[in-house]
Every structure is written in C-alpha cells, then in structure tokens.
C-alpha positions as CSV (number, residue, x, y, z in Angstrom):
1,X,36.8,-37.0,28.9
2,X,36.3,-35.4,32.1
3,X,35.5,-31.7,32.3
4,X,35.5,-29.3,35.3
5,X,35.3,-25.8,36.3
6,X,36.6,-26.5,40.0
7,X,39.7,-27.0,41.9
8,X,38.2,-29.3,44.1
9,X,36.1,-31.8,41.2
10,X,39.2,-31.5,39.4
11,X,41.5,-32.6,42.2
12,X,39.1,-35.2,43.3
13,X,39.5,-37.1,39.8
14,X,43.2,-36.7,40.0
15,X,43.9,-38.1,43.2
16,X,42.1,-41.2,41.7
17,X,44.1,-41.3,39.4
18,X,47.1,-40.3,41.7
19,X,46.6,-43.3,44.1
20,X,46.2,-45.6,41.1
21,X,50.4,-45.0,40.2
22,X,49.2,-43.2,37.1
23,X,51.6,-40.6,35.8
24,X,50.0,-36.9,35.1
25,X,51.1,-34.7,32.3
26,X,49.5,-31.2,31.7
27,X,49.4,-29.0,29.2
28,X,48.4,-25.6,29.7
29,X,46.7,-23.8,26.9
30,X,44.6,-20.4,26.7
31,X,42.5,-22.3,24.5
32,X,41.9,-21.8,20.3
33,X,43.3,-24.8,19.9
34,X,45.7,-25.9,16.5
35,X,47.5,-28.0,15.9
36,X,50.4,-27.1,17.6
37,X,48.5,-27.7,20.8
38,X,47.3,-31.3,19.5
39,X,51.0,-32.3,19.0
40,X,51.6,-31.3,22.7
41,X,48.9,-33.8,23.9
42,X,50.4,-36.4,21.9
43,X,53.7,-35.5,23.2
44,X,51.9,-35.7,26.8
45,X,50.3,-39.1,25.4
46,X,53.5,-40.8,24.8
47,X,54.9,-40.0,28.9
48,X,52.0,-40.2,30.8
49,X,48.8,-42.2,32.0
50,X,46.9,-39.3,32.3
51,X,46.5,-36.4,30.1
52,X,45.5,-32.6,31.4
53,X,44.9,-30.3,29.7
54,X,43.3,-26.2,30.8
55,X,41.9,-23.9,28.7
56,X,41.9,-20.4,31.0
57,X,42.3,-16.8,28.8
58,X,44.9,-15.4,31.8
59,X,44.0,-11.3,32.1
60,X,47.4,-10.6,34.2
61,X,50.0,-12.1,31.6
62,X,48.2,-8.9,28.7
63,X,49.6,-5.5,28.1
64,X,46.6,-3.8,26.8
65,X,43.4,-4.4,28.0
66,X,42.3,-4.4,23.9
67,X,44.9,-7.9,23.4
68,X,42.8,-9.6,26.1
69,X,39.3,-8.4,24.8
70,X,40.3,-9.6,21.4
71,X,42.0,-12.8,22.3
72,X,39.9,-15.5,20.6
73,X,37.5,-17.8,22.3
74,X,36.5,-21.0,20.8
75,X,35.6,-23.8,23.8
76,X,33.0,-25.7,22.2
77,X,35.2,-26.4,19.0
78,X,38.3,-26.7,21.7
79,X,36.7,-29.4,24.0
80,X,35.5,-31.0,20.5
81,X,39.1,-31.5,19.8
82,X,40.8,-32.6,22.9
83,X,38.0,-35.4,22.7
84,X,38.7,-36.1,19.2
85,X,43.1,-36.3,20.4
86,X,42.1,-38.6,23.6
87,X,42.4,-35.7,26.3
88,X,41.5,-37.3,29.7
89,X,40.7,-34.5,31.7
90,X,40.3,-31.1,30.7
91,X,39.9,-28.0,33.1
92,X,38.3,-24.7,32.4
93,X,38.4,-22.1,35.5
94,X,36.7,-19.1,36.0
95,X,39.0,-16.5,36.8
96,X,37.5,-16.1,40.3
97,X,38.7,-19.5,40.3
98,X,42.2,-18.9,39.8
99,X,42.4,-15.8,41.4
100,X,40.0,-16.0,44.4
101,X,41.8,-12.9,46.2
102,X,41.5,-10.7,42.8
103,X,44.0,-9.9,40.2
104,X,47.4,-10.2,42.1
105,X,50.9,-11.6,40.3
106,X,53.9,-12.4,41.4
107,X,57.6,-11.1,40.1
108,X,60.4,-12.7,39.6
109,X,63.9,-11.5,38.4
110,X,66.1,-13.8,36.2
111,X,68.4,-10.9,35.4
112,X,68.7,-10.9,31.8
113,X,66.0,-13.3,30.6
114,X,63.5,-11.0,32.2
115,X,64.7,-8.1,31.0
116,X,65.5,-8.2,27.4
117,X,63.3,-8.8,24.0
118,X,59.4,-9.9,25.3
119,X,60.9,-8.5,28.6
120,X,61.7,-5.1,27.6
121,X,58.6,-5.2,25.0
122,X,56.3,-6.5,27.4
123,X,56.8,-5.4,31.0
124,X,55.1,-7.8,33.4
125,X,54.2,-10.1,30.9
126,X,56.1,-13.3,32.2
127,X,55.3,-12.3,35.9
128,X,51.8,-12.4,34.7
129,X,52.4,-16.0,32.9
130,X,54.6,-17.8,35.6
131,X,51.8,-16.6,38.1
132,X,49.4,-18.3,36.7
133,X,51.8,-21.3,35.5
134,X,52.9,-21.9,39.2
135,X,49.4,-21.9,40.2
136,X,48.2,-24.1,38.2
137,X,50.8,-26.2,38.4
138,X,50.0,-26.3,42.5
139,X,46.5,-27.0,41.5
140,X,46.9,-30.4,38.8
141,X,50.4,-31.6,40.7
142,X,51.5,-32.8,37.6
143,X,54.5,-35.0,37.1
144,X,55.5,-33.3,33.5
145,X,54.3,-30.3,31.9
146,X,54.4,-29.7,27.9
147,X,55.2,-26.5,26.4
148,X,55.9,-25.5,22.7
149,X,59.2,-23.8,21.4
150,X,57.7,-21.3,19.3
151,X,57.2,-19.5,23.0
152,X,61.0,-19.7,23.1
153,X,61.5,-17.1,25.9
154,X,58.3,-18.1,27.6
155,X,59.4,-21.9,28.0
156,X,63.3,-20.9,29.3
157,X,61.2,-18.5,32.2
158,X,59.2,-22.0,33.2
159,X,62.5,-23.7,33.4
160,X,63.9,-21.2,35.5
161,X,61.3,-20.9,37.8
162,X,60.6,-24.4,37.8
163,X,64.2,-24.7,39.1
164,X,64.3,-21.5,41.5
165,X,61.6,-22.9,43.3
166,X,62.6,-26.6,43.1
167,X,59.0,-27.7,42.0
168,X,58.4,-31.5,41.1
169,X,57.3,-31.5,38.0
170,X,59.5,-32.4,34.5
171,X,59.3,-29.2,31.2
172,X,59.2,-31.3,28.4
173,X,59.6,-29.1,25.0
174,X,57.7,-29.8,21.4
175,X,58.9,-28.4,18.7
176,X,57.1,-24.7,16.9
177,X,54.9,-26.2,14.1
178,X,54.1,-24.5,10.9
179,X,51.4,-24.1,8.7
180,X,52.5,-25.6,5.2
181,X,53.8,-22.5,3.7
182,X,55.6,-21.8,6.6
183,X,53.4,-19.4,9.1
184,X,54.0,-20.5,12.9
185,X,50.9,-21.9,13.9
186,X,49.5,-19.5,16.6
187,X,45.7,-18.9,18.3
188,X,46.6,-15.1,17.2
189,X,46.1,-16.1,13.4
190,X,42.9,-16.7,13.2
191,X,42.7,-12.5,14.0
192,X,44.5,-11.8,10.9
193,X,42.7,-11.1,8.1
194,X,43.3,-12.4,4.1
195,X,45.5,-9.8,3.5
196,X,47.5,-9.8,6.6
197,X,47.8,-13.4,6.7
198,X,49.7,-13.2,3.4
199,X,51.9,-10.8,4.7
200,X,52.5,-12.6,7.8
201,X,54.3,-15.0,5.7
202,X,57.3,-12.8,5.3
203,X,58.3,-13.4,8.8
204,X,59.2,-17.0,8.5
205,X,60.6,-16.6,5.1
206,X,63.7,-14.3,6.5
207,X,64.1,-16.0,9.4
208,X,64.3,-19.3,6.9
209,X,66.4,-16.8,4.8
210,X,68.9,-15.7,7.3
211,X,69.4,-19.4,8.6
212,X,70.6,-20.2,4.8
213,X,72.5,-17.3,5.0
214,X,74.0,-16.9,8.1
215,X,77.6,-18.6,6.7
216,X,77.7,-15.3,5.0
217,X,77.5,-13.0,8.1
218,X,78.3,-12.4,11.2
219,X,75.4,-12.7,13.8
220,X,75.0,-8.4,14.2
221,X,75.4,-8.8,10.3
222,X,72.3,-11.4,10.0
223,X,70.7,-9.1,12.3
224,X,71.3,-6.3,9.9
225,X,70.1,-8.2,6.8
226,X,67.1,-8.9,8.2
227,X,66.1,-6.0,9.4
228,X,66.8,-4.4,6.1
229,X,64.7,-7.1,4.7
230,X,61.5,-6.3,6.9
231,X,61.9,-2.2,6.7
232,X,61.0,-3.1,2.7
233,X,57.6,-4.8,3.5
234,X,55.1,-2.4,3.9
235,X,52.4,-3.6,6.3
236,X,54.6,-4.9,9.0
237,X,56.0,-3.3,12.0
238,X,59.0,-5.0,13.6
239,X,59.3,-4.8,16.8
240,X,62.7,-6.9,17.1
241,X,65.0,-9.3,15.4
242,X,68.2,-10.3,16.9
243,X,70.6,-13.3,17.1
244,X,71.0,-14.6,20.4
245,X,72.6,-17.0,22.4
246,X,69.1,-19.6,23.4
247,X,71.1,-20.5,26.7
248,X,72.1,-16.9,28.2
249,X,69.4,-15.0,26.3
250,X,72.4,-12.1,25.3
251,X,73.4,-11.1,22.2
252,X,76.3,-12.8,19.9
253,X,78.7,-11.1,18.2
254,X,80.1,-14.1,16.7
255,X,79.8,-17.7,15.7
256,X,81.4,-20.1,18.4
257,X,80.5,-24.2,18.6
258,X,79.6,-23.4,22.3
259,X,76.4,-21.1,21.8
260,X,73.2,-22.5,21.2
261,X,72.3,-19.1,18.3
262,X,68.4,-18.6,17.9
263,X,67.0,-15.9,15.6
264,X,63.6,-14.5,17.6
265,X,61.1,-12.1,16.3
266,X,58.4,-10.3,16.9
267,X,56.7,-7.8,14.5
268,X,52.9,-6.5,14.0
269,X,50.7,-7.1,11.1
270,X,48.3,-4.9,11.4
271,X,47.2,-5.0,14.9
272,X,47.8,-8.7,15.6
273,X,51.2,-8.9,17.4
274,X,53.2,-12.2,16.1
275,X,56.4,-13.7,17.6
276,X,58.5,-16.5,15.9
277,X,62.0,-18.2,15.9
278,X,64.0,-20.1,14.3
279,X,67.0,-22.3,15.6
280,X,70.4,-22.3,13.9
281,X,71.8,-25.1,12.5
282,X,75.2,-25.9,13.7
283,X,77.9,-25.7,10.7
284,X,78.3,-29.5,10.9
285,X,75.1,-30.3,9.8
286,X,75.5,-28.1,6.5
C-alpha cells in the first residue's frame, strides 16, 4: 500500500498505473474509518484495478468551528485498516495541500437540492464539500468514485455537479450500513457517549417504524407521526424529518408509483449532530 502526502508522489504512482490500462476508483473519506467505508473499498474492489482512497478532515464543508475541532482523528488505526481491506494507494493531504491559495470554496446552485433540508440547516455546507470533491477529483483523475447512501443529499449534489460540469468520472452508490441494532454506522458515533448512543437508537427505529407504517398515512401524515414520536424522547433534538421525493428533493403530499419517497433525518443527541434515511419500499414489494 502506497501512502502520500503530495499531489505530485501521488500523481506520479498513478500515471503508472494510468499507462498500464489500469482502471482507478477513489473513495473519498474524512477518515475514522467503519465499516461502512470498508464496504465502499470493496465496492471499489470489484470495478477497478486500482483502489484510492483519501483521508483529509475538510475545514470549509463545517458550520461551527467546534464540529471541525471535534471531528475524530484516528490515521494510524485508519491506514491499519485500508491495508488490512487491500487499499492500493491511499492519500493524506495537508490542507495547504489542497488549498495552496488559502481557504476559498466554490458555490453552486441546484435550485432546490441546495436549498432545502442540510441546505437550509447548513448554509455552505455542500459548496464546502463539492469544493473539495472536484478538487480532488482533478487531483486522482479517477475513472469511478464511491460514495455511501446514508449521505443521501450529499451523493445527489456529486451527481449533479458531476454532470453540470461534464467531469469523466462514474458515482457509483453503496448502500447506508447499520450497526446490528440498527444505528447508521457514522465517524460521528464514536463522539456519543453510553448514554447517548442508546438513545441514538431511536432514530432508526421510527424511521424503520414509519416505513412499516406508511400504508396507513399519507406522506405529510408519516411526517406527522414521526415527529410526534421524537418530541416524546427526551434527549434528542430534531432538527427535521420529512418525506420526500429522492429524485426532486421536494416534498410529497401523496403516494404515486412515479416518486422515488425517502424519509431523511437529522436530529442532535447531545451535541453530536446525526443524519439518517431510510428508502420506501414500493407497495409491490409488501
């Protein structure tokens, strides 16, 4: 496994491995590795010759100065297990590195899918993350680039900009993974203490809930339920839950076979902000 802190070392090996025919896949990761990331690289595994993976904490995609401070670092255990998943190359810039004329981002405007749920919560946020996804992109060239689902809003902004700007490179999904009792697997976890954690447990159980349930309701009636079902948990703060169409990012107010309906979330536990969502299944496959 190959490890660099440079543009240059790191485009050297891949042009090697460029002008050998060998396809690249990358997937980008702010380190604290799970298992969630693992099953990315595996994903990666089965298209490509060549896995990449970064590990870079990016300060212009955070809110408040206090998420960045806290965000967890962990890249001797990280680069212990990309080696142990078969990782071929993995890179860890500086942020000098990435951002050699200071702290600037970009903006972009999808219209909706900027503006409403991490969007409205989150101003800047996703100009902050496809900033740093385009340029890294432009730095590893890859031919496909792996992104998880539990970053639902996240990934459809990459698609976007990956077709607004008509760059050559293939967004291949993986599916959220859970812990076994149901808790999205996220780096932000490990900041959650015994307590918390058990509490953070409620979050995937009404979003499970309202996906049994959802024959029973209209969507702004599922929406309703649930929030009815957080406001009883003490200890958590939602910040959102609504029913939306995955495709066009607004709001249903009905069921209909041509929307793609995804229940997304985000609530605090404590001070540890955690999103998740949950896909609906289509009446035909109750």
């Amino acid at each position: 496994m190959v490890v660099s802190e440079h543009i240059e070392d790191l485009q050297l090996t891949l042009n090697s491995s460029r002008s050998a025919g060998k396809r690249i896949g990358f997937v980008p990761t702010m380190g604290a590795l799970h298992a969630g990331h693992v099953s990315l690289l595996a994903l990666a595994r089965q298209h490509c010759d060549i896995v990449v993976v970064s590990i870079f904490v990016n300060p212009t995609q955070f809110n408040q100065t206090s998420d960045l401070t806290h965000y967890p670092r962990t890249l001797e255990k990280d680069l212990e297990i990309l080696k142990e998943n078969l990782c071929d190359v993995v890179f860890v810039p500086s942020v000098p590195e990435i951002y050699p004329d200071g702290l600037l981002r970009s903006h972009w405007d999808f219209g909706l899918l900027s503006t409403v749920l991490e969007g409205h919560f989150r101003p800047g946020h996703f100009d902050g993350v496809l900033t740093v996804v385009k340029r890294l992109f432009e730095i590893v060239q890859p031919q496909y680039a792996f992104f998880g689902e539990k970053d639902f809003q996240q990934l459809a902004h990459i698609r976007r900009m990956v077709k607004e700007e008509r760059m050559p490179v293939e967004i291949i999904s993986g599916p959220t993974l859970r812990e076994p009792d149901g808790l999205a697997m996220s780096s932000r976890n490990t900041r959650l203490t015994s307590d918390q954690r058990t509490l953070a447990l409620h979050i995937s159980r009404i979003l499970f809930v309202m996906n049994e349930r959802r024959v029973e309701f209209d969507p702004p009636g599922l929406e309703q339920w649930g929030r009815a079902e957080f406001h009883m948990i003490p200890g958590i703060r939602l910040e959102y839950l609504e029913v939306i169409d995955g495709h066009s990012f607004g709001p249903l107010a009905e069921w209909s076979d041509s929307d793609y309906p995804v229940i997304v979330c985000a609530a605090y536990v404590g001070e540890v902000r955690l999103i998740d969502n949950v896909i609906l299944k289509s009446e035909s496959s109750k």
